[in-house]
N, C-alpha and C positions, 0 to 999 in steps of 0.2 A: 412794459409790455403793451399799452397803451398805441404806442408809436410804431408795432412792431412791422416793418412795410417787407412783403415778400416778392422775392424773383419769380415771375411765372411763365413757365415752358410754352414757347410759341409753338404751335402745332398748327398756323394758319395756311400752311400748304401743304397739309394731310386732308383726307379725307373722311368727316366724323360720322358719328353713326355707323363705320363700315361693318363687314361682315365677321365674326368672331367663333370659332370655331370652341367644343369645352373643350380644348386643350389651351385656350386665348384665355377663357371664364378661368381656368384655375391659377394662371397666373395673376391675372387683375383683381381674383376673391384675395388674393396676399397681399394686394394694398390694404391699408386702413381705413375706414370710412371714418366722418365725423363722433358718426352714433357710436363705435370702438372707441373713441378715446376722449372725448368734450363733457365736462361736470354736468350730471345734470341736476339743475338747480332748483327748487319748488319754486312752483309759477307767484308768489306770495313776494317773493326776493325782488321781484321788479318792482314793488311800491315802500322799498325800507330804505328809509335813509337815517343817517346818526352822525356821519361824522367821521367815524372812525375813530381809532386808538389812535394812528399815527398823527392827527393833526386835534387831539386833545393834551391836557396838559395833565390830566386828571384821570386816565385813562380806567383805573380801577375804583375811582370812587362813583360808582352810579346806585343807585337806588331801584329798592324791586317797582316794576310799572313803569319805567324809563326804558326806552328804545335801545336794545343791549349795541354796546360799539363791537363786541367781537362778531352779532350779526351780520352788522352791516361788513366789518370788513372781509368776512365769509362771504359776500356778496359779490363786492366789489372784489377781491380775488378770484372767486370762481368766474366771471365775466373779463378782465383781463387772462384768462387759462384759457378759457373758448374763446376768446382773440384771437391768442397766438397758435392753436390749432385750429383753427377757420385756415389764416393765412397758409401755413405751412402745407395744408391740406387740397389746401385750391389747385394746389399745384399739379397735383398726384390726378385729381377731380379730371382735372383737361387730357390726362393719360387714359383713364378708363372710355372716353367717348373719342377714342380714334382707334384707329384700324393699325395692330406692326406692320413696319414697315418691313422686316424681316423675322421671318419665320425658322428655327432650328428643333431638332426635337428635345431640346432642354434648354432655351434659351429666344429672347426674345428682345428686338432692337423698334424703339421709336423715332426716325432720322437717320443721318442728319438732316439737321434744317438750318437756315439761316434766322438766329434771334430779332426778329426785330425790335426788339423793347432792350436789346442788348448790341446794338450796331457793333460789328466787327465779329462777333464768336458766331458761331455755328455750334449748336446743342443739339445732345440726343441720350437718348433714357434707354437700359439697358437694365434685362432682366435673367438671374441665371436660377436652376433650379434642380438641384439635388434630392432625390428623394420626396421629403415632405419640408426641405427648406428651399426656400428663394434669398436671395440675393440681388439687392437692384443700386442703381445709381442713374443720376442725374450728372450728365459729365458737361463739358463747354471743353471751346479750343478756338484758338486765332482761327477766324476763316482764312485759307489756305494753307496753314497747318496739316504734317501727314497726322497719321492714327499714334504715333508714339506722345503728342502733344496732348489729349487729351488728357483732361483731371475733374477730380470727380465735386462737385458743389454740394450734393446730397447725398448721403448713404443712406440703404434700409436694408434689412434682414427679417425674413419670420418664420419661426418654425411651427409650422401646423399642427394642430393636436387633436381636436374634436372635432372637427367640423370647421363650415366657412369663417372665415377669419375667428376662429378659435384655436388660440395657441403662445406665442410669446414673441415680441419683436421690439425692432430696435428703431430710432429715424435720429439722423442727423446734421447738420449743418457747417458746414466746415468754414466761416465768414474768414477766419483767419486768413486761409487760402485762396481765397474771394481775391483781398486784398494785396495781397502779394500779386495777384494774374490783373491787376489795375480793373476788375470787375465791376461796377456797379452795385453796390450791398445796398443804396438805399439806409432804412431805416435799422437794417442790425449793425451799422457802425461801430454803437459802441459795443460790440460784443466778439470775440473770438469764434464761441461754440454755441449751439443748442442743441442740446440733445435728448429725446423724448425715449422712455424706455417703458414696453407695457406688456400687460399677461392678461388675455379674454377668456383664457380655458377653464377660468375656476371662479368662482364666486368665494369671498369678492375679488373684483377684477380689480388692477391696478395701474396708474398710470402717473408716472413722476418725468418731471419736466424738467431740466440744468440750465440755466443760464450763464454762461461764463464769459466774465468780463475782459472787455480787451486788454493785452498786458497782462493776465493772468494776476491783476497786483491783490487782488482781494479773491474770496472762497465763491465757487458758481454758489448764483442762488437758487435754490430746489423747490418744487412744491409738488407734494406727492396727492394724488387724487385717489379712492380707492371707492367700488361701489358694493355693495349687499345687497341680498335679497327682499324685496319688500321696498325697493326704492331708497333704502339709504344711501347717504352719501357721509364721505369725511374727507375733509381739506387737511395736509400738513404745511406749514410754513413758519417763516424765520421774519421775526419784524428787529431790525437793528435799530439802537441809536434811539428809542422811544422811552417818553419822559411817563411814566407809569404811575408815580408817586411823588410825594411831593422829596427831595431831595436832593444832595449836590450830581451826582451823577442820572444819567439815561441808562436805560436797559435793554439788555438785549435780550427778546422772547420766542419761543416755540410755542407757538399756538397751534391746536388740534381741534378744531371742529368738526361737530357733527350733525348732519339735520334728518329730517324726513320729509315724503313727499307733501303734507299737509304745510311744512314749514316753522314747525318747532324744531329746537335745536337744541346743541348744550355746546360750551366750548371749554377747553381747557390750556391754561395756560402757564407755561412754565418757566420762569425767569433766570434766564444762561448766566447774566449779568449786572450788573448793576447794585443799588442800594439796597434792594431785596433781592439778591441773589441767592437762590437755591426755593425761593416763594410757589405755591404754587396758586393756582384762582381757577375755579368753575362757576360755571356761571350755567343757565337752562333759560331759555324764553320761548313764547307763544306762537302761533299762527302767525299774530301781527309780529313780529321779532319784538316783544316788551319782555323785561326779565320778569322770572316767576321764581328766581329761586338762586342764591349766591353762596359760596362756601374760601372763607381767605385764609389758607394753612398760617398765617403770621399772624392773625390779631386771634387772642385767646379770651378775649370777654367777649365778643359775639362772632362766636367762628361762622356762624351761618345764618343765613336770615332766608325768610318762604317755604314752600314745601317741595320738598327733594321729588316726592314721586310725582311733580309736573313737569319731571327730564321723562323724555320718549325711553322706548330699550332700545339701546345701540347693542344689547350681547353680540349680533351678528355680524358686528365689527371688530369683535376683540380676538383677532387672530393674528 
């Protein structure tokens, strides 16, 4: 996610800042802003480093007062997730500060325009709106291509429920399709799909993320984001292929962290595969992310070491 490089809608022969009527405002409140959908992460996470599980050998053997590795890679995950929603988002960003190009009373068109950062397509963004749901896309087409040509590069959907951008929606990237129209993907080469699926109407909000590999030959990889009240946060994701313990096999883990806005945390970890398969590990650290407290479902002479009640309360996550 690191590398993840996005296509971004030229609008340089639109007019920005134009004038927007609230019939404009209610379709643009149906984009997503950053603040909808980006981990927010305690300000504390930008000075922890550790390492990570992935590139220790040892991943479960650390000691209380040591820099916990499930911190950091809570860290380093949540900051590759607000990468790849920056990018995807920038796009949607250059849509809200222009003027449609066409006006309908349920429907709204940005273009066409000629891509320049895409020589040869001609793109335009297309908005329809049922009710309290919208419908949009991001389409391309050979320049001089008729209107049966076009296809779509990004889909979204959202159904409104509470209020401005409170409700449940959808965004996606169709790279497959990219490639087959000889398109310019950039950096999501190796991928097929991205597909972002989220819900703002309820606390906690949520937002999981699909990465699907090209070829389809392995499982998208997921990382579910979900926020509370009081500024919690909790990461879901899958680390493959990592060396946990000392033995002949790697294992494959679901890890569930959880933090608060101060920067304590707990993580839990559950092993899919591997030489302790079916293991489970908790762990809880500090402000600074150092562990204050461990619990190893498999070793029965010291199942737990530190004090349990220096984990935060996540209840308001356990829904």
């Amino acid at each position: 996610m690191r590398h993840l490089a996005m296509a971004c809608l030229c609008l340089a022969a639109a007019a920005c800042g134009g004038d927007f009527s609230n019939d404009d405002l209610e379709f643009l409140n149906a984009l997503p802003k950053r603040e909808d959908l980006a981990a927010k992460l305690p300000a504390s996470s930008q000075g922890r480093t550790g390492g990570g599980l992935t590139t220790r050998k040892d991943g479960l053997l650390v000691n209380l007062g040591e820099v916990s590795q499930l911190a950091s890679d809570t860290d380093d995950t949540g900051r590759d997730f607000n990468t790849a929603v920056d990018g995807l988002l920038t796009l949607l960003e250059s849509i809200r500060a222009t003027s449609p190009t066409t006006r309908e009373p349920d429907r709204r068109v940005w273009g066409p325009f000629k891509d320049k950062d895409h020589p040869g397509f001609d793109v335009r963004f297309v908005m329809e709106r049922a009710e309290l749901r919208f419908d949009y896309q991001l389409e391309y087409r050979r320049t001089g291509a008729d209107d049966t040509a076009w296809w779509a590069f990004l889909t979204g959907a959202f159904q409104a429920d509470a209020g401005i951008r409170k409700g449940v929606g959808t965004l996606s990237l169709d790279v497959k399709r990219a490639v087959q129209e000889d398109f310019a993907a950039g950096g999501l080469i190796t991928l097929d799909r991205l597909d972002i699926d989220y819900q703002t109407k309820a606390l906690p909000t949520r937002v999981e993320m699909a990465f699907t590999p090209r070829g389809g030959l392995t499982e998208a990889v997921r990382y579910t984001y979900r926020e509370a009240e009081g500024g919690l946060g909790e990461m879901k994701f899958r680390l493959p292929a990592t060396d946990l313990v000392i033995g002949g096999k790697l294992e494959d883990v679901e890890l569930t962290t959880r933090w608060a806005p101060d920067g304590r945390g707990m993580g839990v970890l559950l092993v899919l595969a591997g030489d302790i398969q079916g293991a489970k590990y908790t762990e809880c650290w500090n402000a600074l992310g150092r562990v204050t407290f461990i619990a190893r479902s498999w070793d029965f002479f010291n199942p737990t070491e530190g004090v349990r009640t220096t984990c935060p309360d996540f209840t308001a996550l356990d829904e």
